[in-house]
LOLUMBA-892184 format. One line per field, with one value per residue (C-alpha): residue number from 1; z, y, x. Coordinates in nm, 2 decimals, always signed. Example, Ala and Ser with C-alpha at 12.3 -4.5 7.8 and 13.67 -1.06 7.14 Angstrom:
REM LOLUMBA-892184
n <- 1 2
w <- +0.78 +0.71
v <- -0.45 -0.11
u <- +1.23 +1.37
***
This chain:
REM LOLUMBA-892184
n <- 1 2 3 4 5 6 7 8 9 10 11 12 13 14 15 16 17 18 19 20 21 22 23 24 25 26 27 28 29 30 31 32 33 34 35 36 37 38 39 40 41 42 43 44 45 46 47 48 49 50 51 52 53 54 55 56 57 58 59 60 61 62 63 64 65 66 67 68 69 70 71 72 73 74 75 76 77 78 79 80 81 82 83 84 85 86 87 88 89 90 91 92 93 94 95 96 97 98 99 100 101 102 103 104 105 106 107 108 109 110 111 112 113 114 115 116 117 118 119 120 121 122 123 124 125 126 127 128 129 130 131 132 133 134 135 136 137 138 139 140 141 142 143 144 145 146 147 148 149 150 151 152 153 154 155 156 157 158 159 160 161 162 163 164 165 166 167 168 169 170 171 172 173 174 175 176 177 178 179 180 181 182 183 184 185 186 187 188 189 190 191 192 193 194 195 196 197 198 199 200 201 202 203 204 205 206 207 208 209 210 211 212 213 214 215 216 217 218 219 220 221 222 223 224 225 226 227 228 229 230 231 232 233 234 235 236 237 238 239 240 241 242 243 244 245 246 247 248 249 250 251 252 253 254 255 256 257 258 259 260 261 262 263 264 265 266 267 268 269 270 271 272 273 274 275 276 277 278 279 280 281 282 283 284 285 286 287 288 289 290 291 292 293 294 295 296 297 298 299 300 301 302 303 304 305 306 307 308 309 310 311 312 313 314 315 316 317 318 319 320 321 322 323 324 325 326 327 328 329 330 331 332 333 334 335 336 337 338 339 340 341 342 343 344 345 346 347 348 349 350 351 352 353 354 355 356 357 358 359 360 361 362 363 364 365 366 367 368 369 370 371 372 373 374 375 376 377 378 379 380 381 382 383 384 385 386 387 388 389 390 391 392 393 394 395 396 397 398 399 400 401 402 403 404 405 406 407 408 409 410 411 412 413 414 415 416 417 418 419 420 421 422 423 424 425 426 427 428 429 430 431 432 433 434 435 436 437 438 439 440 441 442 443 444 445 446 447 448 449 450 451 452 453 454 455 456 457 458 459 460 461 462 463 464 465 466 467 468 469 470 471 472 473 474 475 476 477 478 479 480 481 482 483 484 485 486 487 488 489 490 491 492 493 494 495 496 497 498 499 500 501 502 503 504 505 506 507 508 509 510 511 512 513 514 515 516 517 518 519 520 521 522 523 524 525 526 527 528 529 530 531 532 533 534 535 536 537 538 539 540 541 542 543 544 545 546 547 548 549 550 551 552 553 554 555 556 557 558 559 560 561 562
w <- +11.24 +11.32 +11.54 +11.25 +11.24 +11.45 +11.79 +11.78 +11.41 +11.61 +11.94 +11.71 +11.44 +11.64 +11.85 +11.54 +11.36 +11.38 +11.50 +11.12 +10.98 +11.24 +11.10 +10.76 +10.82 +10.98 +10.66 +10.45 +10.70 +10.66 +10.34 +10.22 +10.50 +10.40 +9.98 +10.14 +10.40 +10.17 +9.95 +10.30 +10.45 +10.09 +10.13 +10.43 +10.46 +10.77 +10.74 +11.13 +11.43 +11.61 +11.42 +11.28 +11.68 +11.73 +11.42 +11.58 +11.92 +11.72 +11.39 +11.37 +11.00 +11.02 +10.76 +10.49 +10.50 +10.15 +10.12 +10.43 +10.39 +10.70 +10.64 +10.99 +11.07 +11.33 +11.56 +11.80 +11.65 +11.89 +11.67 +11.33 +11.48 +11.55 +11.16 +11.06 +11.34 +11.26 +10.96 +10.83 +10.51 +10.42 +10.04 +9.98 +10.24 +10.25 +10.57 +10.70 +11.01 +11.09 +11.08 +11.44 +11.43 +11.50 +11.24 +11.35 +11.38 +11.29 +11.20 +10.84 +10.61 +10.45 +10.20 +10.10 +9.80 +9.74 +9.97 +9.96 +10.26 +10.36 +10.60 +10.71 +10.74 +10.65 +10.53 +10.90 +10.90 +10.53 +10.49 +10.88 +10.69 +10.35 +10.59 +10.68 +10.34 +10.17 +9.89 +9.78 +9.44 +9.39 +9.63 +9.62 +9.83 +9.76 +9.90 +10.03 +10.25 +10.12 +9.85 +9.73 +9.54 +9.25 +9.63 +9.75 +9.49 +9.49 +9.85 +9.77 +9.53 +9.75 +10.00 +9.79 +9.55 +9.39 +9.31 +9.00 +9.00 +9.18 +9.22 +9.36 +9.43 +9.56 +9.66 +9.48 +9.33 +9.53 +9.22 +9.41 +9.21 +8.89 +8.72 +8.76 +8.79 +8.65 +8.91 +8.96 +8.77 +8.90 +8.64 +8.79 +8.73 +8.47 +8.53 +8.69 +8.82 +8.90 +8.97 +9.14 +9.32 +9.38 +9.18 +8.80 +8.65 +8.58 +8.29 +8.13 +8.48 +8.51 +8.19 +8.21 +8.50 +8.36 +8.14 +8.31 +8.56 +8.43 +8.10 +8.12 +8.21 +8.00 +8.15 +8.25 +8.34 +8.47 +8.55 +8.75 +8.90 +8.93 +8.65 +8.31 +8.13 +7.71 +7.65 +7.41 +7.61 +7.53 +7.34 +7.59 +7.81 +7.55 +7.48 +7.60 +7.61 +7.49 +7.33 +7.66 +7.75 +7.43 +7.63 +7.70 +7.53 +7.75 +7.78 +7.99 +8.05 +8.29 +8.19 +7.97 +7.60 +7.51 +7.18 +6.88 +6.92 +7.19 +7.02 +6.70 +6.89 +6.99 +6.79 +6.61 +6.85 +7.17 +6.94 +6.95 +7.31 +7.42 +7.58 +7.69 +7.98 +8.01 +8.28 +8.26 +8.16 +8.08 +7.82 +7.66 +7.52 +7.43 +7.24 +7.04 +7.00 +6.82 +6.45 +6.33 +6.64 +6.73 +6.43 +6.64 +6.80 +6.47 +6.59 +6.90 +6.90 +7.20 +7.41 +7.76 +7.77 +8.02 +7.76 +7.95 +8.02 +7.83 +7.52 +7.25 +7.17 +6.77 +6.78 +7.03 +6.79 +6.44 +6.66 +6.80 +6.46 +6.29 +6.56 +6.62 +6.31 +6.37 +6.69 +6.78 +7.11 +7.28 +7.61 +7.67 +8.00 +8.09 +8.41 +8.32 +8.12 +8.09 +7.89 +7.62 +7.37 +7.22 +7.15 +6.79 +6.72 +6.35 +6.34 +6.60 +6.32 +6.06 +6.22 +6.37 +6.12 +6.25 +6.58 +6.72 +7.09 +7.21 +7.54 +7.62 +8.01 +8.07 +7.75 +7.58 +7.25 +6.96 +6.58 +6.36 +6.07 +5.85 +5.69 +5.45 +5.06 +5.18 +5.11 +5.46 +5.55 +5.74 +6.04 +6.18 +6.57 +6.73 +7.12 +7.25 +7.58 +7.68 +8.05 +8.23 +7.91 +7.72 +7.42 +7.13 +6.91 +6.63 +6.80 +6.78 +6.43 +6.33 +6.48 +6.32 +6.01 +6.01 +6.30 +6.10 +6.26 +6.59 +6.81 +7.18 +7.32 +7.74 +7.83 +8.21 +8.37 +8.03 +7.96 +7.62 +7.40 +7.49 +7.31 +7.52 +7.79 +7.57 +7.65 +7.24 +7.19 +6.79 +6.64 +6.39 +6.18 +6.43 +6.54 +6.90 +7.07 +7.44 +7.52 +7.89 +8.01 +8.38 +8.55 +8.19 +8.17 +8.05 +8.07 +8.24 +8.51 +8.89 +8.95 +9.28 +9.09 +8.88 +8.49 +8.56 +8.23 +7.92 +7.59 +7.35 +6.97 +6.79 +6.42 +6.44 +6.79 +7.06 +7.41 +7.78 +8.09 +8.45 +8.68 +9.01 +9.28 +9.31 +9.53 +9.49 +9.65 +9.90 +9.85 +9.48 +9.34 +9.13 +9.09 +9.12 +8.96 +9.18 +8.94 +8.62 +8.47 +8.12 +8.12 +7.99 +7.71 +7.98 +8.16 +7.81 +7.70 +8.01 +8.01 +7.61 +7.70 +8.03 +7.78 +7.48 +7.83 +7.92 +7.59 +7.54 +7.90 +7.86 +7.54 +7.74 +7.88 +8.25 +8.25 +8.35 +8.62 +8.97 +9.14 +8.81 +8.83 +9.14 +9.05 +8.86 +8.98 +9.03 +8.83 +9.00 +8.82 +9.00 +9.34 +9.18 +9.06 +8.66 +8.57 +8.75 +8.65 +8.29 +8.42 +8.53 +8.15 +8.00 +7.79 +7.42 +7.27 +6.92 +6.75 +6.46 +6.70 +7.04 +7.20 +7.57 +7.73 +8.10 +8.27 +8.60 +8.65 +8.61 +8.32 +8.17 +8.11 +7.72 +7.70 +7.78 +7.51 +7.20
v <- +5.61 +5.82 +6.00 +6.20 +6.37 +6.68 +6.58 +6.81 +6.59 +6.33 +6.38 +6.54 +6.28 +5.92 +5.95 +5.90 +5.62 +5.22 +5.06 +4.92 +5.31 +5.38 +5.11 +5.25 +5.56 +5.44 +5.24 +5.59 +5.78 +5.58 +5.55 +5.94 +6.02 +5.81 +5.98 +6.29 +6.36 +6.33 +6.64 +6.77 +6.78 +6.69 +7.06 +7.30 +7.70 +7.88 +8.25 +8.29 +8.06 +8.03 +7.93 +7.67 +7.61 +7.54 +7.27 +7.06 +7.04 +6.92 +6.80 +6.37 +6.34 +6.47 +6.07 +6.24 +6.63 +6.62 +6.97 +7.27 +7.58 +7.76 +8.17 +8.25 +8.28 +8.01 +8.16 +7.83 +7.48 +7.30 +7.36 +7.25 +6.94 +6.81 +6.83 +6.54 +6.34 +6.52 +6.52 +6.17 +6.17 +6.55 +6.61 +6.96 +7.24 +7.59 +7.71 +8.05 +8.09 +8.32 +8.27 +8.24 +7.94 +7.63 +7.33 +7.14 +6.75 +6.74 +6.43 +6.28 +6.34 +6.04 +6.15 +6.51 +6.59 +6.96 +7.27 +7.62 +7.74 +8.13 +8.19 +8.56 +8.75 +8.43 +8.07 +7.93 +7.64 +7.62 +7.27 +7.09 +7.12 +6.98 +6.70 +6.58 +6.56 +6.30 +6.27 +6.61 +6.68 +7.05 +7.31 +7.68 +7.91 +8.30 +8.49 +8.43 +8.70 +8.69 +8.68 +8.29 +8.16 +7.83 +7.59 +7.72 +7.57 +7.27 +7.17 +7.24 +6.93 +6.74 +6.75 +6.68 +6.39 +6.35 +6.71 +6.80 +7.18 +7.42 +7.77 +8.02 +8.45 +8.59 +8.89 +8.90 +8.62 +8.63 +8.58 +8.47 +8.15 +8.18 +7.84 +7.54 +7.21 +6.90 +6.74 +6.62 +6.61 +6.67 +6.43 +6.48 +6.85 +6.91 +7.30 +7.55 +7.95 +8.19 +8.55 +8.80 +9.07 +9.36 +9.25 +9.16 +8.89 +8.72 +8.51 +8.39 +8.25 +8.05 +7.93 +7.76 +7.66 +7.49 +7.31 +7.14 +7.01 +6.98 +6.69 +6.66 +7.00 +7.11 +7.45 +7.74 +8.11 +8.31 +8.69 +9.03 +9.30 +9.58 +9.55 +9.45 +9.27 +9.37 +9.35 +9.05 +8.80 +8.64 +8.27 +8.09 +8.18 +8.00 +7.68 +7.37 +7.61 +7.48 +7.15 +7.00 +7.01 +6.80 +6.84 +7.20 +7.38 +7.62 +7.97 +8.26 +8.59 +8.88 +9.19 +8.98 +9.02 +8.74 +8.84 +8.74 +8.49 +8.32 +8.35 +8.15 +7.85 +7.78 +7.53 +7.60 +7.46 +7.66 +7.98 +7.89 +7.86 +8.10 +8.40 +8.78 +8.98 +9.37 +9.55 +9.79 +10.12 +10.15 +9.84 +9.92 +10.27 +10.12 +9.89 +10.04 +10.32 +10.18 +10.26 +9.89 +9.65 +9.36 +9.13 +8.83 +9.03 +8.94 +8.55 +8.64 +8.56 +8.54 +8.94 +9.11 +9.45 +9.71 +10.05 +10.37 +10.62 +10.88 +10.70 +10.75 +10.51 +10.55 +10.56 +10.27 +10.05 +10.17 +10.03 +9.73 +9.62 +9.68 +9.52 +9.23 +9.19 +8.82 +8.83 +8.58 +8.64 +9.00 +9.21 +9.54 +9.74 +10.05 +10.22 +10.56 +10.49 +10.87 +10.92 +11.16 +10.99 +10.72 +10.37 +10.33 +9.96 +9.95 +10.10 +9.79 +9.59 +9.72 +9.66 +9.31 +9.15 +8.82 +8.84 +8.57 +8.68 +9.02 +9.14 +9.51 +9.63 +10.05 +10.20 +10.47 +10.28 +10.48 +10.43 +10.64 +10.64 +10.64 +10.32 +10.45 +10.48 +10.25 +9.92 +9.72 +9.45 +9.13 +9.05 +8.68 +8.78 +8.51 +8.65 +8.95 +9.08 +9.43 +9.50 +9.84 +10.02 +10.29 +10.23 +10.47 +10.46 +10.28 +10.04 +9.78 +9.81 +9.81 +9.44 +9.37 +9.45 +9.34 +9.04 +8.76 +8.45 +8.66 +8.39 +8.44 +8.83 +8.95 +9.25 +9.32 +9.67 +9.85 +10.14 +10.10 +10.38 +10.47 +10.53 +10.64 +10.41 +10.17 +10.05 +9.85 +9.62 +9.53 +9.21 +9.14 +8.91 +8.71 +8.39 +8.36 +8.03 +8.24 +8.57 +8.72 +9.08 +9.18 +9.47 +9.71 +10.05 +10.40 +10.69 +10.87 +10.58 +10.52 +10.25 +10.15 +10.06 +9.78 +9.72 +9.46 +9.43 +9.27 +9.18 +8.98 +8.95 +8.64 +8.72 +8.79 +8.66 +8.87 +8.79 +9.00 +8.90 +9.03 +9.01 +8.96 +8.87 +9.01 +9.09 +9.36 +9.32 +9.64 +9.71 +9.60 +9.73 +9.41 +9.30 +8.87 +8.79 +8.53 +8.42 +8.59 +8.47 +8.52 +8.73 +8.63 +8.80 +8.93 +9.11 +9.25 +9.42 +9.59 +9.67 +9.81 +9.99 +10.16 +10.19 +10.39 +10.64 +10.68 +10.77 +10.98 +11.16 +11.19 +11.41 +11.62 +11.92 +11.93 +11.54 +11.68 +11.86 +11.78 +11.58 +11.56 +11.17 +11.13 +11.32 +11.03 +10.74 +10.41 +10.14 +9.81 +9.54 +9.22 +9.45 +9.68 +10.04 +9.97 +10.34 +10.26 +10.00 +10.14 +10.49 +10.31 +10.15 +9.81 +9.64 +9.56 +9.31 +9.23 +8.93 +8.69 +8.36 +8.28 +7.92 +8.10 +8.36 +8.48 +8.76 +8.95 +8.55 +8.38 +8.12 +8.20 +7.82 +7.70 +7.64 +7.99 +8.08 +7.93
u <- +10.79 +10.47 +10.69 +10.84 +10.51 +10.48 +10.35 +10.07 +9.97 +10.02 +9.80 +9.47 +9.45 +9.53 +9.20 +8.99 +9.17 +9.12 +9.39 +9.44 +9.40 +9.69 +9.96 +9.90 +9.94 +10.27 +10.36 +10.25 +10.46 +10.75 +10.77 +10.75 +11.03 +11.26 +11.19 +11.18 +11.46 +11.70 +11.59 +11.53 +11.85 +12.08 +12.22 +12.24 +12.29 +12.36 +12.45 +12.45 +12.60 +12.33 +12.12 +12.35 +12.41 +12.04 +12.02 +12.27 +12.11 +11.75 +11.85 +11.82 +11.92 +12.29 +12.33 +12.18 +12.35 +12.60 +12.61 +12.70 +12.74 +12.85 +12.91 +12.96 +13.35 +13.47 +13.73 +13.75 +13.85 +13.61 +13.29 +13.55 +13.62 +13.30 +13.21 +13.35 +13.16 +12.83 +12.80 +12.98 +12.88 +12.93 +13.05 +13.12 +13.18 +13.25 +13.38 +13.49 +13.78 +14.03 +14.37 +14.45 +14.23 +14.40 +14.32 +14.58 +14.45 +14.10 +13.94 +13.92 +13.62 +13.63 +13.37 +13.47 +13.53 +13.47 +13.62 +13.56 +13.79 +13.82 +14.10 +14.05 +14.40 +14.64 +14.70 +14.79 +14.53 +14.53 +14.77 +14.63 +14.28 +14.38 +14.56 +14.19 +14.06 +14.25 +13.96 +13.96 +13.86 +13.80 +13.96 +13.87 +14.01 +13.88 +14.17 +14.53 +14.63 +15.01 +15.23 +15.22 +15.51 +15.54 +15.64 +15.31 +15.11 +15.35 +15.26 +14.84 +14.87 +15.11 +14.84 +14.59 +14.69 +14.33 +14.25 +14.09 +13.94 +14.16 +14.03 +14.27 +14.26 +14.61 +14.75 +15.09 +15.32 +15.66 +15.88 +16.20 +16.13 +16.34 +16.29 +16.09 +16.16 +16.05 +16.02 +15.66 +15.39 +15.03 +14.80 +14.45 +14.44 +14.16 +14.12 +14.28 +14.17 +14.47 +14.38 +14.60 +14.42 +14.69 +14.99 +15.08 +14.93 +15.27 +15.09 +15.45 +15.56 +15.21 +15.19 +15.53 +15.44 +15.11 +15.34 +15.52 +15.29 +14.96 +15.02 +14.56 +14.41 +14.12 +14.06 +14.27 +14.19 +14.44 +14.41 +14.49 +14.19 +14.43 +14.71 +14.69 +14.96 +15.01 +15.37 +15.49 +15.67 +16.05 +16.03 +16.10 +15.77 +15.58 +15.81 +15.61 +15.28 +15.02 +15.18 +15.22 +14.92 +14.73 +14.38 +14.38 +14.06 +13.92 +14.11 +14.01 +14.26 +14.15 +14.31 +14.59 +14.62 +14.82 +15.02 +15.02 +15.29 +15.14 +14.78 +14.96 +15.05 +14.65 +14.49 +14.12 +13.95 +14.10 +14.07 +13.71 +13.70 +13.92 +13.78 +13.93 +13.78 +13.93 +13.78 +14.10 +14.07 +14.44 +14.47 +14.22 +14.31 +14.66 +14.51 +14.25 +14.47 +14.75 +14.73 +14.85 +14.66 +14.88 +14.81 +14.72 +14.37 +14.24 +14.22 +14.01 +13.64 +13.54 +13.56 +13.44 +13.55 +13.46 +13.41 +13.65 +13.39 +13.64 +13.67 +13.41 +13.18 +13.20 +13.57 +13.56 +13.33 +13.54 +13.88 +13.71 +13.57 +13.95 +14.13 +13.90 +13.66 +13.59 +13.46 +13.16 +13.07 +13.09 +13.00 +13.07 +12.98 +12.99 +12.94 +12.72 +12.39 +12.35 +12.63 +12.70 +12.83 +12.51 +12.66 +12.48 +12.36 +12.43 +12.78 +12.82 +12.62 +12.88 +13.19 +13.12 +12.93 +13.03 +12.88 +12.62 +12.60 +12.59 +12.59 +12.51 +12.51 +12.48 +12.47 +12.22 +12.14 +12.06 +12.04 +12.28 +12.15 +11.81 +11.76 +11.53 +11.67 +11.95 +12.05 +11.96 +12.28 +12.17 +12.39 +12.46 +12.36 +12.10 +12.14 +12.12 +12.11 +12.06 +12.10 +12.06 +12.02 +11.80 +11.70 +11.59 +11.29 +11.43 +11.68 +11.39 +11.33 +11.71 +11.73 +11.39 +11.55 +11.88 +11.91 +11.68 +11.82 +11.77 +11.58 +11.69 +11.64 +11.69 +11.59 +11.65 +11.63 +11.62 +11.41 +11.23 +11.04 +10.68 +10.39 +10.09 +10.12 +10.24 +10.64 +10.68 +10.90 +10.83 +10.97 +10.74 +10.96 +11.13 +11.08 +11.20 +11.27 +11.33 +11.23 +11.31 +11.18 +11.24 +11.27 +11.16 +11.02 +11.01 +11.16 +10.86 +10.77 +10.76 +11.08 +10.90 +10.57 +10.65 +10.47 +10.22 +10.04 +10.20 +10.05 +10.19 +10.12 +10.24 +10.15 +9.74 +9.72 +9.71 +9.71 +9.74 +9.89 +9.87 +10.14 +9.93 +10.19 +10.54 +10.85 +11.07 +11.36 +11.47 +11.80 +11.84 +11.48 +11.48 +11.10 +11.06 +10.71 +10.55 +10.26 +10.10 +9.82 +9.65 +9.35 +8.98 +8.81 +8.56 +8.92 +9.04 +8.71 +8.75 +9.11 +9.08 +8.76 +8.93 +9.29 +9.05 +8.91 +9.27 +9.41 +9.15 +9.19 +9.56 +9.53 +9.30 +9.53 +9.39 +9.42 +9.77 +9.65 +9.77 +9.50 +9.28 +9.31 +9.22 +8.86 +8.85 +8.60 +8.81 +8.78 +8.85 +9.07 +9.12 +9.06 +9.28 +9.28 +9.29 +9.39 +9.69 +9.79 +9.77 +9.95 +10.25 +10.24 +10.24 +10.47 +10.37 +10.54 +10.52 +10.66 +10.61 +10.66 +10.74 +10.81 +10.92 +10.88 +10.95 +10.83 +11.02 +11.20 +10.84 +10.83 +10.48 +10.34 +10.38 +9.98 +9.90 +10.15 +9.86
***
């Protein structure tokens, strides 16, 4: 088993061992392939055919491949067939052909138990692959070229007795299909994705349909990307929905509002679980905009809406809060940070007040009002994320104030308030159990150079960390911390000393003098120009306790954290 050393390994190190030195390093050998190659080889990526090609005509250990994942687009069968055969023992696959290639009478996987097949243009090789999979558990197929009808569907499961998981995007529903029959029941089914990419959602139609076929699923989502579906729906769309199916918890609609009748037949416990996505502009406004809301809104706790850039964001927040005051979980998103119109945290604060997770992605935050002379109300939230967002002076202080069971906070690509060179972030009262901070800056800094410095308070104890390695990714900006480390007292008398010169300097008017920096003499920090590093700011992070905390992606270790 020496041979599954590299040669070269081989050839240099065999001329200086004893013959006994030799067989255990064979025995050594051995034993860490056989551990080893099967974290080795367990899953498999090839974005290219080629190099996929090239695997094949080297690889020994095809026995121990489980996972492949081929995203190059197979035009010819010959290389489909052979997948079986190679790879005998192959688990999950996701697998990329076009539609004029022919699937017919490939070989069984006797092992496979996961699919993720993309058919570009058409379903023609759809049913003469599911004919080689007879184990199949979980099927996802990202697009179907073509209207699909209630048959369609049908046939998947009749092809696929054991399936569990079926994940499914389609163009339109062909509704030539008027009722459906009880005919056959489909047991295994535990959850179920339905998303229509160009057409109606058709949400009644499925959901009798989900009735009457599926007596144990646990998990539905069904959904449209381009239409949204409001309007109450007849009796008899509901009858047998959700009674007939007793295990049902999970609920996800995209761009449905199910009304209030429908929302009256969910038990506690699916109300609970139940969750509402509206990236529509268009159902949005009708919504909101209603004087009376659709009574049964008021049940809905979980809520991912998409914020129209030509609504305002007070009027938005005072509708939201009346339509939907019990909400416990909540995203909203907006396309243009720089808008006009601030989204202001504690009107949010005042019209949810039962929120415990908050999500915030492209919003200006700003504080309304002066808390001063006022009465301060505590809110319920314990996560918050904030995500491509500016935030105002006083935003921090708000939560500070009002957010006391606050104890998980993400801040990624958000552009906090400055002072000096200083990018605060003060929590003095909370005691976090995660804190996450990539990609954050100010207004006034360089995106292409990256905050490297970071010091953390935890009550009297204060503490600085350097970012020393780092990617940043070309097309997406995003900075990936590749180690940080904790810096010595000898390191932080020197960074304080060189942040006192700074401070000093930058109150000096011709400090802001083109070139008047450079006149200064470098001072070198880790092999590094300290003054900046402290230009391009460093975040200050203030908080009363702190069991986690990651920088840029990079988990900063728990023993540094003391």
């Amino acid at each position: 088993m020496i041979s599954t050393l590299p040669t070269e390994i081989i050839a240099h190190i065999s001329t200086y061992l004893s013959l006994q030195d030799y067989h255990h390093l064979v025995l050594v050998n051995h034993a860490y392939h056989l551990i080893f190659k099967a974290y080795l080889y367990n899953t498999l990526r090839f974005r290219f055919y080629h190099h996929y090609e090239r695997f094949l005509t080297v690889s020994r250990e095809n026995d121990s491949v489980n996972h492949l994942w081929l995203g190059c687009i197979f035009e010819e069968p010959d290389p489909i067939q052979a997948i079986p055969i190679q790879f005998p023992f192959l688990n999950s696959l996701y697998l990329r052909v076009t539609n004029e290639c022919d699937l017919y009478g490939l070989p069984l996987f006797h092992h496979l138990q996961s699919l993720t097949l993309d058919i570009r243009g058409g379903d023609a090789g759809l049913f003469d692959m599911l004919a080689s999979t007879p184990h199949l558990k979980h099927l996802t197929i990202p697009f179907v070229y073509q209207p699909i009808c209630i048959e369609w569907v049908d046939d998947v499961h009749l092809s696929c007795p054991l399936l569990e998981h079926l994940d499914l995007e389609y163009d339109v529903l062909d509704m030539y299909t008027h009722s459906i029959p009880e005919t056959v029941l489909f047991e295994k089914l535990k959850s179920l994705r339905l998303m229509s990419s160009h057409g109606a959602p058709h949400h009644s139609l499925w959901l009798e349909y989900v009735s009457k076929r599926y007596p144990n699923i646990q998990s539905l989502k069904l959904g449209s990307r381009s239409k949204a579906s409001l309007r109450a729906q007849p009796y008899p769309a509901y009858d047998g929905f959700p009674s007939s199916c007793p295990s049902l918890v999970y609920l996800e609609w995209f761009n449905i509002v199910p009304d209030a009748q429908m929302l009256q037949r969910l038990s506690l416990k699916q109300k609970q679980h139940q969750k509402i996505t509206l990236h529509s502009d268009d159902p949005i406004i009708r919504i909101l905009a209603l004087p009376n809301p659709p009574i049964g809104l008021a049940s809905i706790l979980h809520l991912d809406i998409h914020v129209p850039s030509t609504y305002d964001r007070t009027q938005f927040l005072l509708s939201l809060g009346s339509a939907c005051p019990y909400l416990q979980q909540l995203k909203l998103s907006s396309i243009y940070v720089r808008h006009p119109n601030h989204l202001f945290l504690d009107i949010l604060f005042h019209q949810l007040s039962s929120l415990q997770s908050l999500y915030l992605e492209g919003f200006q935050l700003s504080i309304q009002q002066a808390q001063s002379g006022q009465e301060t109300v505590m809110h319920s939230l314990h996560k918050l994320l904030i995500e491509r967002c500016d935030l105002s002076d006083d935003v921090f202080n708000c939560l500070d104030r009002q957010c006391p069971n606050l104890n998980e906070v993400c801040l990624d690509t958000a552009i906090c308030p400055e002072e000096g060179y200083a990018i605060k972030i003060e929590l003095p009262s909370q005691h976090l159990v995660k804190l996450t901070l990539s990609n954050v800056r100010s207004r006034q800094k360089d995106m292409q150079r990256p905050v490297q410095l970071f010091r953390l308070q935890q009550g009297r104890q204060s503490t600085w960390y350097y970012m020393d390695q780092y990617h940043i990714d070309s097309y997406s900006h995003r900075i990936t911390a590749k180690s940080s480390r904790r810096l010595d007292d000898t390191e932080i008398d020197v960074l304080h000393a060189h942040l006192f010169q700074t401070r000093t300097l930058w109150l000096e008017p011709e400090y802001h003098s083109p070139g008047y920096a450079d006149s200064l003499s470098p001072c070198v920090f880790d092999g590094l120009d300290l003054c900046k590093l402290i230009e391009q700011g460093y975040v200050d992070l203030v908080c009363h306790s702190n069991q986690s905390v990651y920088l840029n992606d990079k988990k900063i270790e728990s023993r540094l954290l003391n």
